[in-house]
C-alpha positions as a Markdown table, in Angstrom:
| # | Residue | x | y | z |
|---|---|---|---|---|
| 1 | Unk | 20.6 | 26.8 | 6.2 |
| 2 | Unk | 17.0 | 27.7 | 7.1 |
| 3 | Unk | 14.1 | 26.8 | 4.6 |
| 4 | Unk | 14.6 | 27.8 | 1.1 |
| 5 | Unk | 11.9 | 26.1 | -0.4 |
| 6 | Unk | 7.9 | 27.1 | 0.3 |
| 7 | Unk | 5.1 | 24.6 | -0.6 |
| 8 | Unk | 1.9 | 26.8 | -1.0 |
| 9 | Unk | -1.7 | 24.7 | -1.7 |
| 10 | Unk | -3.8 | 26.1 | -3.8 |
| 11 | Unk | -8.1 | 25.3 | -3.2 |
| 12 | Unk | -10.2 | 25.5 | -6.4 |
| 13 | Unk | -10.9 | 28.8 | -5.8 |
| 14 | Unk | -7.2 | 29.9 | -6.9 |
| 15 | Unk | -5.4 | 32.8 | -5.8 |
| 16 | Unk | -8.5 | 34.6 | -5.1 |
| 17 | Unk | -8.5 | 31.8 | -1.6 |
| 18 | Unk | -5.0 | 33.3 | -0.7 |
| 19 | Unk | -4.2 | 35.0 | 2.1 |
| 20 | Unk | -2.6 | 38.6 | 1.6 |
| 21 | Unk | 0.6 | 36.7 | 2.8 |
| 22 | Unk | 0.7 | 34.1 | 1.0 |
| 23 | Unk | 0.5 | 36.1 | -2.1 |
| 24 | Unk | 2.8 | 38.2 | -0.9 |
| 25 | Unk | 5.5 | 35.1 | -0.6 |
| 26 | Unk | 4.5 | 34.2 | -4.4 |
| 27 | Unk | 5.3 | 37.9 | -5.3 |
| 28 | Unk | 8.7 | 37.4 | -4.2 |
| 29 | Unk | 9.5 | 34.1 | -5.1 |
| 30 | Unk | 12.6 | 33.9 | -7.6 |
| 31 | Unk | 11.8 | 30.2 | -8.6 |
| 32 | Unk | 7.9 | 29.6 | -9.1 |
| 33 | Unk | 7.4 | 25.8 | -9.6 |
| 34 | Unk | 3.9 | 24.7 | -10.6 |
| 35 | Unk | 1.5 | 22.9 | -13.0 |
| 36 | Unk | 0.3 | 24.6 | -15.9 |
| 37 | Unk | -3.2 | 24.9 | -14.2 |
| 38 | Unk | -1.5 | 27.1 | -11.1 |
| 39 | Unk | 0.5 | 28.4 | -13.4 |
| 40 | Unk | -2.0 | 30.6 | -15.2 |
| 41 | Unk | -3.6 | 31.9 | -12.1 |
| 42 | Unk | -0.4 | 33.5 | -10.9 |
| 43 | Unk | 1.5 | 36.8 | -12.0 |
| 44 | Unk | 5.5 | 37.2 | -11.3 |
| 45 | Unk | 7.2 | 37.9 | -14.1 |
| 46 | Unk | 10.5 | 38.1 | -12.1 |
| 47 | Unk | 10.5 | 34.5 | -10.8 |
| 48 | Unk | 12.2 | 31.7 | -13.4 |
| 49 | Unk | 9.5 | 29.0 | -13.8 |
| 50 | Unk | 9.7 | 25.4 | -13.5 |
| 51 | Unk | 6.9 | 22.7 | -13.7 |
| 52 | Unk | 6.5 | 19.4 | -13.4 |
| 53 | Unk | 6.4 | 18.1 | -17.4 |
| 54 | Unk | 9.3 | 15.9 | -17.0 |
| 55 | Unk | 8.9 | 14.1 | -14.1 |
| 56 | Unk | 9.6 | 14.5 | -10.0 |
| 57 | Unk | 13.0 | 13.7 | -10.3 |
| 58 | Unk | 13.9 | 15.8 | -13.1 |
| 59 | Unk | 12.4 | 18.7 | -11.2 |
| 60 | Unk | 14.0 | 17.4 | -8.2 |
| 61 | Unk | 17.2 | 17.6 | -10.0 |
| 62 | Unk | 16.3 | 21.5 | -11.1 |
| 63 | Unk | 15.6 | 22.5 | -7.2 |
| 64 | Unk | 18.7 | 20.9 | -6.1 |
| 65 | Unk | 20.7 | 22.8 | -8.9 |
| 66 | Unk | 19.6 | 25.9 | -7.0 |
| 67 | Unk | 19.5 | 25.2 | -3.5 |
| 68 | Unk | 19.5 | 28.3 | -2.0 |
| 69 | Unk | 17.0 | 30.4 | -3.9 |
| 70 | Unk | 14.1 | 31.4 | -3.1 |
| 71 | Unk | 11.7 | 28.8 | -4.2 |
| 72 | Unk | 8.7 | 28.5 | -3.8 |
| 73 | Unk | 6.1 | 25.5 | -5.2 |
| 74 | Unk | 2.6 | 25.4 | -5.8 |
| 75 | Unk | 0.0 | 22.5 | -5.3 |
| 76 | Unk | -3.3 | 21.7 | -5.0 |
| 77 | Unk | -4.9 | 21.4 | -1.7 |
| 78 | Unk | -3.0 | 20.5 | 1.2 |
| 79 | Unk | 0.4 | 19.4 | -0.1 |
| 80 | Unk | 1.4 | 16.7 | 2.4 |
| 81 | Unk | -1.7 | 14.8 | 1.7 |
| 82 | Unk | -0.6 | 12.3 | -1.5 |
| 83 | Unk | 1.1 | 15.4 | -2.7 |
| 84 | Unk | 4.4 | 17.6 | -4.0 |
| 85 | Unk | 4.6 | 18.4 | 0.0 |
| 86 | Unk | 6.1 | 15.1 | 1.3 |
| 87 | Unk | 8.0 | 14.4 | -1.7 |
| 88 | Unk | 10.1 | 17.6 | -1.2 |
| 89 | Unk | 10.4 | 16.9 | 3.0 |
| 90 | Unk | 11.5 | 13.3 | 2.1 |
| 91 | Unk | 14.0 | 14.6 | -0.5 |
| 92 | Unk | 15.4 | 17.7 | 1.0 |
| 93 | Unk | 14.8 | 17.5 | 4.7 |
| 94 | Unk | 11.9 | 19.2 | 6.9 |
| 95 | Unk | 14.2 | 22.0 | 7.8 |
| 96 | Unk | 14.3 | 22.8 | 4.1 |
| 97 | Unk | 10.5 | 23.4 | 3.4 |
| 98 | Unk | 7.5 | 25.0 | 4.8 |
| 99 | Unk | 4.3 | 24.0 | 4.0 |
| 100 | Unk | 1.4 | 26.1 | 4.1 |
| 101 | Unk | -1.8 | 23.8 | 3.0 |
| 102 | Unk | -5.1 | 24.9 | 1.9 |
| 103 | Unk | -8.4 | 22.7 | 2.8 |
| 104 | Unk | -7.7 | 19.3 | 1.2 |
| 105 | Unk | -9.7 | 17.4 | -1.1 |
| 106 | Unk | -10.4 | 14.8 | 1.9 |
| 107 | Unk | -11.8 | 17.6 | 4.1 |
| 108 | Unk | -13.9 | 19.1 | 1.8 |
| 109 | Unk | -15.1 | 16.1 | 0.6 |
| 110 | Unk | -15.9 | 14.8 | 4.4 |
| 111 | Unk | -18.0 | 18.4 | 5.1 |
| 112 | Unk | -20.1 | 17.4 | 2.1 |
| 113 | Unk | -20.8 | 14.2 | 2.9 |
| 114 | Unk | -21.3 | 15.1 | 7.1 |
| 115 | Unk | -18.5 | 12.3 | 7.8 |
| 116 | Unk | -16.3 | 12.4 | 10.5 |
| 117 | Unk | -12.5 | 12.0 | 9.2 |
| 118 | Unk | -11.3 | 9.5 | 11.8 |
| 119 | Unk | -14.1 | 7.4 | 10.7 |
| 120 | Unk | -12.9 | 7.2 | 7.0 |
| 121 | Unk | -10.3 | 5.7 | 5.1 |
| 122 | Unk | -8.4 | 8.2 | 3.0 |
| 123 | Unk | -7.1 | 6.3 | -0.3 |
| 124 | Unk | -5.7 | 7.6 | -3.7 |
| 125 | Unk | -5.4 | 5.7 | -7.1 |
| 126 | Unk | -3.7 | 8.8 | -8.7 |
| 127 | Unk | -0.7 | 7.3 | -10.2 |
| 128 | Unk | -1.3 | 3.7 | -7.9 |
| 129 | Unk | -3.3 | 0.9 | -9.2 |
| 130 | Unk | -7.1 | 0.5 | -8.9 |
| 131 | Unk | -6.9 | -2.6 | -6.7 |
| 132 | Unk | -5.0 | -1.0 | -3.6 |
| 133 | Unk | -9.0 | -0.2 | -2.7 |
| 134 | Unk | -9.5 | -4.3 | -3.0 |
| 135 | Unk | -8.4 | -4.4 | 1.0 |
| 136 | Unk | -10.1 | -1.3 | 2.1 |
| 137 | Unk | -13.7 | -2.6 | 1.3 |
| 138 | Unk | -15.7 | -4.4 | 4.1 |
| 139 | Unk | -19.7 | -3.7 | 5.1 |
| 140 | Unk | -19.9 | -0.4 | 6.4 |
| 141 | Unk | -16.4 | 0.8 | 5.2 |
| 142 | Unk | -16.6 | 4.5 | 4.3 |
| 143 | Unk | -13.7 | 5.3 | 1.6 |
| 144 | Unk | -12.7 | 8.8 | 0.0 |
| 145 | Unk | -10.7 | 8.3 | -2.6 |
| 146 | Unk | -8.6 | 10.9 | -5.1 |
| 147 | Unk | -9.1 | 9.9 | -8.7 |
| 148 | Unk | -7.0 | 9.2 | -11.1 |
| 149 | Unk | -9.2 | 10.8 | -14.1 |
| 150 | Unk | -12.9 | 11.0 | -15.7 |
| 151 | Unk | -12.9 | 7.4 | -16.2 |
| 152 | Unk | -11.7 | 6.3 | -12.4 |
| 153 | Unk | -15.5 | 6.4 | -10.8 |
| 154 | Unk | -16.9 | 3.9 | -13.9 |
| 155 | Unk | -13.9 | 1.8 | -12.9 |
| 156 | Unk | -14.3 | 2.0 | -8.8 |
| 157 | Unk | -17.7 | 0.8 | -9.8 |
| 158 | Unk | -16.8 | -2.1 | -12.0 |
| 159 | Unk | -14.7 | -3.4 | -8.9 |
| 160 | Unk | -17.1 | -3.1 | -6.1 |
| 161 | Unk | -19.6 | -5.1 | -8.3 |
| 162 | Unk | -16.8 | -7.5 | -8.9 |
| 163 | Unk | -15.9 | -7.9 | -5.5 |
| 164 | Unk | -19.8 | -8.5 | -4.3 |
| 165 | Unk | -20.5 | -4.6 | -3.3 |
| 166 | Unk | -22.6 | -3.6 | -5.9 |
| 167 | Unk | -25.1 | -1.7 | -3.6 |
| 168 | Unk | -22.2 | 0.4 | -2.0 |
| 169 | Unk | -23.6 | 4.0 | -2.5 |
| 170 | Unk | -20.7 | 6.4 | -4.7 |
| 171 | Unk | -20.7 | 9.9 | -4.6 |
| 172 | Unk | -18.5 | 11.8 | -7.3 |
| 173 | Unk | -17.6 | 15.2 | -6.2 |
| 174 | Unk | -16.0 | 17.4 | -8.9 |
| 175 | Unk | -14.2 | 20.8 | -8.5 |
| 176 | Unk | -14.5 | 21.2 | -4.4 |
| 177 | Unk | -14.5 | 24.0 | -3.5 |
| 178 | Unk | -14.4 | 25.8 | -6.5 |
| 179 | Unk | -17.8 | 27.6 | -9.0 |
| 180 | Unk | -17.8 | 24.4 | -11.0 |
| 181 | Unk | -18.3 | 22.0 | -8.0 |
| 182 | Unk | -20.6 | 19.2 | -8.2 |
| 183 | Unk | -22.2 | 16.2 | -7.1 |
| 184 | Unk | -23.4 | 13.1 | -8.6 |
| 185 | Unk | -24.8 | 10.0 | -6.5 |
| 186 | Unk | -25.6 | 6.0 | -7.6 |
| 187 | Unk | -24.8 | 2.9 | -6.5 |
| 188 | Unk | -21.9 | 1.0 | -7.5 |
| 189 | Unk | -24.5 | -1.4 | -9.9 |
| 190 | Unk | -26.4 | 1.4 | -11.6 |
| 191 | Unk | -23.8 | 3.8 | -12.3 |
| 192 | Unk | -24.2 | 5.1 | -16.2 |
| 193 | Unk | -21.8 | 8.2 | -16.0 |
| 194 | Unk | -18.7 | 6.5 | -18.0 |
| 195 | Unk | -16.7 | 9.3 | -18.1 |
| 196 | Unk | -16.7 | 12.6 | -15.4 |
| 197 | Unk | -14.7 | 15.6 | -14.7 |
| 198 | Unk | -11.0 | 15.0 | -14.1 |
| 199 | Unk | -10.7 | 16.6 | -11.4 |
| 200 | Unk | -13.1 | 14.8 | -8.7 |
| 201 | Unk | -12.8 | 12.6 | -5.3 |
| 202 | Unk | -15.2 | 9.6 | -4.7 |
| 203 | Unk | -16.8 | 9.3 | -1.6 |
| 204 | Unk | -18.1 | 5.3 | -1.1 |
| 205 | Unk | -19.9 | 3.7 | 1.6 |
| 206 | Unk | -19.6 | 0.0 | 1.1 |
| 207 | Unk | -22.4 | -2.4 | 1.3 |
| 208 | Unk | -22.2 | -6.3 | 0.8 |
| 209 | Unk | -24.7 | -8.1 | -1.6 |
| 210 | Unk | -26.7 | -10.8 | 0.1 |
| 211 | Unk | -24.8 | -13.9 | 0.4 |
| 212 | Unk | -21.1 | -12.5 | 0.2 |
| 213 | Unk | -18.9 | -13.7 | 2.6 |
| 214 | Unk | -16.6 | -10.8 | 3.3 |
| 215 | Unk | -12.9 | -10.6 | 3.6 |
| 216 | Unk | -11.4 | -9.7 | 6.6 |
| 217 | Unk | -8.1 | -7.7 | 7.1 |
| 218 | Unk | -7.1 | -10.3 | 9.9 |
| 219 | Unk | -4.4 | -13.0 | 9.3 |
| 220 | Unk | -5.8 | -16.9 | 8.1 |
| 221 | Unk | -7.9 | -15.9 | 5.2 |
| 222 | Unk | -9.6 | -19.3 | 4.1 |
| 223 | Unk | -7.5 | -21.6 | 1.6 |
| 224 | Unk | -10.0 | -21.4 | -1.2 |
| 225 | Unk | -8.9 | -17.5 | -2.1 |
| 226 | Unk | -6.1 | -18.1 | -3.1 |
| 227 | Unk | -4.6 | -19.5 | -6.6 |
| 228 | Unk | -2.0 | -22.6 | -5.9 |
| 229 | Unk | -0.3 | -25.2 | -6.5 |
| 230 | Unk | -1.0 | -27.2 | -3.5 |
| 231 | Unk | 2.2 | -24.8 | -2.3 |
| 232 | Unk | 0.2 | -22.6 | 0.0 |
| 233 | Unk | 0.5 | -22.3 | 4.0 |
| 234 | Unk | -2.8 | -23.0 | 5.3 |
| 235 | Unk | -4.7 | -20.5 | 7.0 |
| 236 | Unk | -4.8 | -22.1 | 10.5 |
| 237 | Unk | -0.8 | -22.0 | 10.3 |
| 238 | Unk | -0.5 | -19.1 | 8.2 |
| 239 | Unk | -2.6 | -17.0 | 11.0 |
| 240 | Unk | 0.2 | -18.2 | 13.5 |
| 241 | Unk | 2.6 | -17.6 | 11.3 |
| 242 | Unk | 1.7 | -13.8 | 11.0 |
| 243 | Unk | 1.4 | -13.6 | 14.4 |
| 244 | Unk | 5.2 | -15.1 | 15.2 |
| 245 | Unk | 6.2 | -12.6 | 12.5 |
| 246 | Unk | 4.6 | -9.9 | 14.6 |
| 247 | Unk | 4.0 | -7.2 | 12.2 |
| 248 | Unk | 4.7 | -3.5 | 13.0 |
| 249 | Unk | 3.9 | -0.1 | 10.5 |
| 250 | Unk | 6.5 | 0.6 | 8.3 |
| 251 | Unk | 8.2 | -2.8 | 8.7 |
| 252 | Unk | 9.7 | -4.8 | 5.8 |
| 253 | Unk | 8.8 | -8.7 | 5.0 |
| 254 | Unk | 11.1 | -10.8 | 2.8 |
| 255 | Unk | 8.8 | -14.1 | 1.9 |
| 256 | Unk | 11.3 | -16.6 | 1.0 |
| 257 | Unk | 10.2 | -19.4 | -1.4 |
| 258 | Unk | 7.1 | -17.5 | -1.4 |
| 259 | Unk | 4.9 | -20.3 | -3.1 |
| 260 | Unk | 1.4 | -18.9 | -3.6 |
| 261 | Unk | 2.5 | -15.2 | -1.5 |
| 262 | Unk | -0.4 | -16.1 | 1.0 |
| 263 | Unk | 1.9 | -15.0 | 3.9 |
| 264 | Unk | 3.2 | -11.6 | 2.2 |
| 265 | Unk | -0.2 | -10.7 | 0.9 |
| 266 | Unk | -1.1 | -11.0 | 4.6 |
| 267 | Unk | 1.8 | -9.1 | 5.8 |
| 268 | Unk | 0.3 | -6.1 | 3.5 |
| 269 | Unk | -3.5 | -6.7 | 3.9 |
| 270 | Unk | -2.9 | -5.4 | 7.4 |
| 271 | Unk | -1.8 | -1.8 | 6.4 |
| 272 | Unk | 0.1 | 0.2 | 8.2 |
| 273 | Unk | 2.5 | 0.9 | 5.4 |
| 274 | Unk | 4.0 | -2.2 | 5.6 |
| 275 | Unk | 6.2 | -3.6 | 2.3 |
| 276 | Unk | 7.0 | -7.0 | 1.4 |
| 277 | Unk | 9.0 | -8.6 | -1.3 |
| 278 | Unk | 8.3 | -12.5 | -2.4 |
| 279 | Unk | 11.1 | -14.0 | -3.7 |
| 280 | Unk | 10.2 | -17.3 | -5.5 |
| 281 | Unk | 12.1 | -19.5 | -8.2 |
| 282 | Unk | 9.4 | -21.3 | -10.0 |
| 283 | Unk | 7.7 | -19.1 | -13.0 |
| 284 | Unk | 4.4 | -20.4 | -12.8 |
| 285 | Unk | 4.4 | -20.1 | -9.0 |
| 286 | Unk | 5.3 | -16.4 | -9.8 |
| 287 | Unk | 2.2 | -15.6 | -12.0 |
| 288 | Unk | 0.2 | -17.2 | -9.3 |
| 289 | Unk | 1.4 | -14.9 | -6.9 |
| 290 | Unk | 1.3 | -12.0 | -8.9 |
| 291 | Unk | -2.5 | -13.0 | -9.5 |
| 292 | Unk | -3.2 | -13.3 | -5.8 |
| 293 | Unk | -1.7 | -10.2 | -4.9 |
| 294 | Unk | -4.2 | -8.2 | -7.3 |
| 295 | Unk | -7.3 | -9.8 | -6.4 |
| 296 | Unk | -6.8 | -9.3 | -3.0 |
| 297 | Unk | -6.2 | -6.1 | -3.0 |
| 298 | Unk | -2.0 | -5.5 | -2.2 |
| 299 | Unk | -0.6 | -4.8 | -5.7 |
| 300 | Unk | 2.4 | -3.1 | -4.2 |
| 301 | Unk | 4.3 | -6.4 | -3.2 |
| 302 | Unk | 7.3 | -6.4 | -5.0 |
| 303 | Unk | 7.9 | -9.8 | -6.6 |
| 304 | Unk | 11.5 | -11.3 | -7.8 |
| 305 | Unk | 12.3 | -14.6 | -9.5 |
| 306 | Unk | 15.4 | -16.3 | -9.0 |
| 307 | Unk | 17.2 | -18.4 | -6.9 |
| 308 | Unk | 17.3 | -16.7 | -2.9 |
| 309 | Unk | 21.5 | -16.7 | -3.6 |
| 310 | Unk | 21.5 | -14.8 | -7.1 |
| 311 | Unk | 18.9 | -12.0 | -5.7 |
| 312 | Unk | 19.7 | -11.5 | -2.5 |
| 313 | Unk | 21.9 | -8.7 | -3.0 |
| 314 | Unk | 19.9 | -7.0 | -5.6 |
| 315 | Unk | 17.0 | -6.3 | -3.6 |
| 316 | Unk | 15.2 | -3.1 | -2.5 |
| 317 | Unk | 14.5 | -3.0 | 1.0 |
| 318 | Unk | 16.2 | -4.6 | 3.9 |
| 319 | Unk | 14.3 | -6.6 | 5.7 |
| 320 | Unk | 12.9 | -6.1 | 9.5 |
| 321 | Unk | 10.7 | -9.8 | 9.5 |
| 322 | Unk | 11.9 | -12.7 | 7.0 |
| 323 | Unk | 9.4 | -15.8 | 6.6 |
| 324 | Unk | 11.0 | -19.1 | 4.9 |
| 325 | Unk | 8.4 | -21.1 | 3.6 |
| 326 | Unk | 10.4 | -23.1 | 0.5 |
| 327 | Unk | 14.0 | -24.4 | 0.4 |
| 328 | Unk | 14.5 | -24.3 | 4.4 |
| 329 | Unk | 16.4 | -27.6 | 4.3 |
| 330 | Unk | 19.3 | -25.7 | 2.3 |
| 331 | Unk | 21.5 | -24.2 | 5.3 |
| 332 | Unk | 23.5 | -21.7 | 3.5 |
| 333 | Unk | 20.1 | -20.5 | 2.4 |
| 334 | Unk | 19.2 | -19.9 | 6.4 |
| 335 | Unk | 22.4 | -17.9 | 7.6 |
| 336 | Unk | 22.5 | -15.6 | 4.4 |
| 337 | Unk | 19.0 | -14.7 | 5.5 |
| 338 | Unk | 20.1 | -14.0 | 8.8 |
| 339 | Unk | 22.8 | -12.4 | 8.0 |
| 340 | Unk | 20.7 | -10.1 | 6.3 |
| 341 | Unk | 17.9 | -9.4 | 8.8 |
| 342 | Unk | 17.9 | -6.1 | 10.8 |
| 343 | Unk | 19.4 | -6.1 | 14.4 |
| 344 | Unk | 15.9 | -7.0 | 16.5 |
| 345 | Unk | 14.1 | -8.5 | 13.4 |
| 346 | Unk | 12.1 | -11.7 | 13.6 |
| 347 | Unk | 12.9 | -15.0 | 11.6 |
| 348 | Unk | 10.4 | -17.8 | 11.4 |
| 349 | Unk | 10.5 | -20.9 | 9.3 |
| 350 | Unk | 8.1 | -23.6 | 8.3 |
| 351 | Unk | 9.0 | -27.0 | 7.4 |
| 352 | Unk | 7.1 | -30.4 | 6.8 |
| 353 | Unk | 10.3 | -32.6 | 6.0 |
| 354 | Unk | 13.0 | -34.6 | 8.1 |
| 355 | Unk | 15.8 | -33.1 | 6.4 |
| 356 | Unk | 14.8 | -29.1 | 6.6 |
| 357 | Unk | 13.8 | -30.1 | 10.6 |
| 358 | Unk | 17.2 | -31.6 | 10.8 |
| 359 | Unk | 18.8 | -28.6 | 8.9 |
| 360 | Unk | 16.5 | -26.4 | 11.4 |
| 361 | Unk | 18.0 | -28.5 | 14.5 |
| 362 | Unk | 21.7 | -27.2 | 13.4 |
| 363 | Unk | 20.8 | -23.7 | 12.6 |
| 364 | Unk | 19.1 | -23.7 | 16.1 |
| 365 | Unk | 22.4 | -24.8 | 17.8 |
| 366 | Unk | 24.2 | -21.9 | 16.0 |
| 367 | Unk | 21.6 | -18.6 | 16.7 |
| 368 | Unk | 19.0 | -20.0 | 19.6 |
| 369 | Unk | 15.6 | -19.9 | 18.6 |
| 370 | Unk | 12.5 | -21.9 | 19.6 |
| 371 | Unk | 10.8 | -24.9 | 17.9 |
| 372 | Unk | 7.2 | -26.3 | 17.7 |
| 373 | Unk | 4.9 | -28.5 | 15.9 |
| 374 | Unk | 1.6 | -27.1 | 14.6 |
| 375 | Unk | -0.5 | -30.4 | 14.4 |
| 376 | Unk | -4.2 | -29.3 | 12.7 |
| 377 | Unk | -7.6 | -31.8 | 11.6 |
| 378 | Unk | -10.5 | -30.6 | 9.7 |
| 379 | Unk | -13.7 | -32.7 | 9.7 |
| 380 | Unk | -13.8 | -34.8 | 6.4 |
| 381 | Unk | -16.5 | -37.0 | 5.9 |
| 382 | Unk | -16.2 | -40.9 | 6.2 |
| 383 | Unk | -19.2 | -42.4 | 4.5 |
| 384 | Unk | -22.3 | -41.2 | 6.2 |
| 385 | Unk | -20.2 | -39.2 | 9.1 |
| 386 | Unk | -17.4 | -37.3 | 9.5 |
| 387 | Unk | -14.3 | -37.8 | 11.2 |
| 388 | Unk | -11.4 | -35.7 | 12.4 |
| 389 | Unk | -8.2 | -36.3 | 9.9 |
| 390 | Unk | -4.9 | -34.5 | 10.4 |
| 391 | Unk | -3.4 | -32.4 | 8.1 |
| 392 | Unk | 1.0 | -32.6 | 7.5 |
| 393 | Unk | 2.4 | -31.2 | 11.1 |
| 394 | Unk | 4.5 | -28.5 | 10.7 |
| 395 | Unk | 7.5 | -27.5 | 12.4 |
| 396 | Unk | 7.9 | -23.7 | 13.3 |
| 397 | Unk | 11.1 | -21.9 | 14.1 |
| 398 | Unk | 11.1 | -18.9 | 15.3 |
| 399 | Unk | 13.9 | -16.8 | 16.6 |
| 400 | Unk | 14.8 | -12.9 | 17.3 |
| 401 | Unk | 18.1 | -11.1 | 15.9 |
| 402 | Unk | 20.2 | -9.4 | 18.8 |
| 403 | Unk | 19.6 | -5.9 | 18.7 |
């Protein structure tokens, strides 16, 4: 069957920034499916009309029930930019839709501020939490961002101060492209406009405060940012870690015994679309993680508490990399995990004990794999000087799944 449903963005200028076309295909459209706000701009009083006021997947539901027809959606911008557009690809297939996108909010916003696209990072907090920008901020960084409401530059503001970027420069653009566009400027400490138009992109160029050490996106963060326990892979091992784990976009981690999450939270911190899920046991570890996982900017790990065996089945993604940090000198606990890795994924697993390196000796005999011992001293000081003292040796595994 050839496409049945169109996707037609809509710029702040409304129908009036249509093509004859376009219009035309809106005309003859014999399911309209839009927001109240598009809604009102158009005129077909043939079509049956559908929104959005229920949800995506009751809509979802309501296009599938009439598969066939001709549909046709409308959204705001360019529709496969954090909108409708991908949603319906994803759901129906790309032979299903066409997509034809008006100016998005990122490129309008980009012309107004003279910066070059590939030099920015586009973000959106509509419908995500606020602290997906936490990993996104370094000196220099150059964000647009869709908001979320009036209130979401007051709060973009609050966390740049928090997070030592209080002089980062915000620009609020409201209505692009339309009669009612706007622009207010101020830095991230003076800002005094609580509450703005709803409809409005932030463009932020991020500068540090004097004396903030900033956070880079590369694996071994230091120690002291992260909440533990004393159950936390330090950052010389967890950088190697990472790198034995060998990250790729779009990949799936399963932390295992996740501790304090330091090792998923990196996994994420790196982008590229990347999920993680941290399975860990302990309650209180879980809050810990959950805390860590906010201030540092990757709210999206999933988190699950129970025992590796009782969730194992239940959870939500299969995974392509799987890191054992806790409970490695349990061998049934090693094979399920294997068992469940993808063809080609990578397994690594840190132990400090004789028993798990014992445990890790047998599982070694049954799938291959390579060992090592990551031996690290830090400078303490003894008295008056200093002097090299080691920290617990760790023993690595690491090992490939057969494609």
């Amino acid at each position: 069957m050839s496409a049945w449903i169109t996707v037609i963005g809509i710029g702040e200028d409304g129908i009036e920034g249509l093509s004859t076309s376009r219009i035309k295909l809106i005309e003859k459209a014999e399911v309209l499916v839009a927001g109240e706000r598009h809604h009102c701009m158009i005129e077909n009083s043939r079509a049956e009309i559908l929104d959005w006021g229920q949800g995506f997947d009751h809509a979802l539901k309501e296009l599938e029930a009439r598969r066939g027809k001709n549909i046709v959606v409308l959204a705001s911008g360019d529709p496969m930019n954090f909108g409708v557009g991908s949603v319906l690809v994803r759901t129906f297939g790309e032979d299903a839709v066409i997509v034809h996108p008006a100016p998005s909010s990122f490129s309008l916003a980009a012309a107004r501020m003279g910066w070059s696209i590939p030099d920015v990072d586009c973000l959106t907090i509509h419908g995500r939490p606020l602290e997906t920008l936490i990993k996104y901020i370094f000196p220099g960084a150059r964000l647009l961002v869709l908001a979320r409401d009036g209130n979401s530059p007051a709060q973009v503001a609050s966390l740049l101060c928090e997070n030592g970027y209080g002089n980062s420069q915000i620009s609020v653009l409201e209505h692009l492209g339309g009669v009612k566009e706007k622009r207010i400027d101020d830095s991230a400490a003076s800002w005094d406009h609580p509450c703005v138009r709803d409809l409005n992109t932030l463009a932020i160029e991020c500068v540090v405060e004097p004396g903030v050490v900033p956070l880079s996106r590369a694996p071994g963060l230091p120690d002291h940012v992260f909440e533990h326990d004393g159950q936390l892979t330090k950052c010389e091992v967890r950088a190697i870690t990472l790198a034995q784990l060998q990250p790729l976009p779009g990949e799936v981690l399963w932390d295992i015994g996740a501790g304090s999450g330091s090792i998923s939270i990196e996994w994420l911190r790196l982008g590229g679309h990347r999920r993680a899920i941290a399975i860990e046991r302990n309650p209180e570890r879980i809050a810990t993680i959950s805390s860590n996982s906010i201030n540092l900017g990757t709210p999206d790990l999933l988190i699950v508490e129970g025992d590796f065996h009782s969730v194992k089945d239940h959870l939500a993604y299969k995974p392509d990399a799987i890191f054992i940090g806790g409970g490695a000198s349990d061998m049934s606990l090693l094979t399920s995990a294997w068992a469940a890795l993808n063809p080609g994924g990578r397994f690594v697993i840190n132990v400090v004990s004789i028993e798990a390196e014992q445990t890790l000796l047998a599982f070694r005999e049954d799938v291959g794999g390579e060992l090592c011992r990551i031996s690290i001293e830090r400078a303490m000081p003894v008295g008056n000087f200093s002097a090299l003292k080691p920290l617990l040796s760790v023993t690595q595994f690491v090992a490939s799944k057969p494609t």
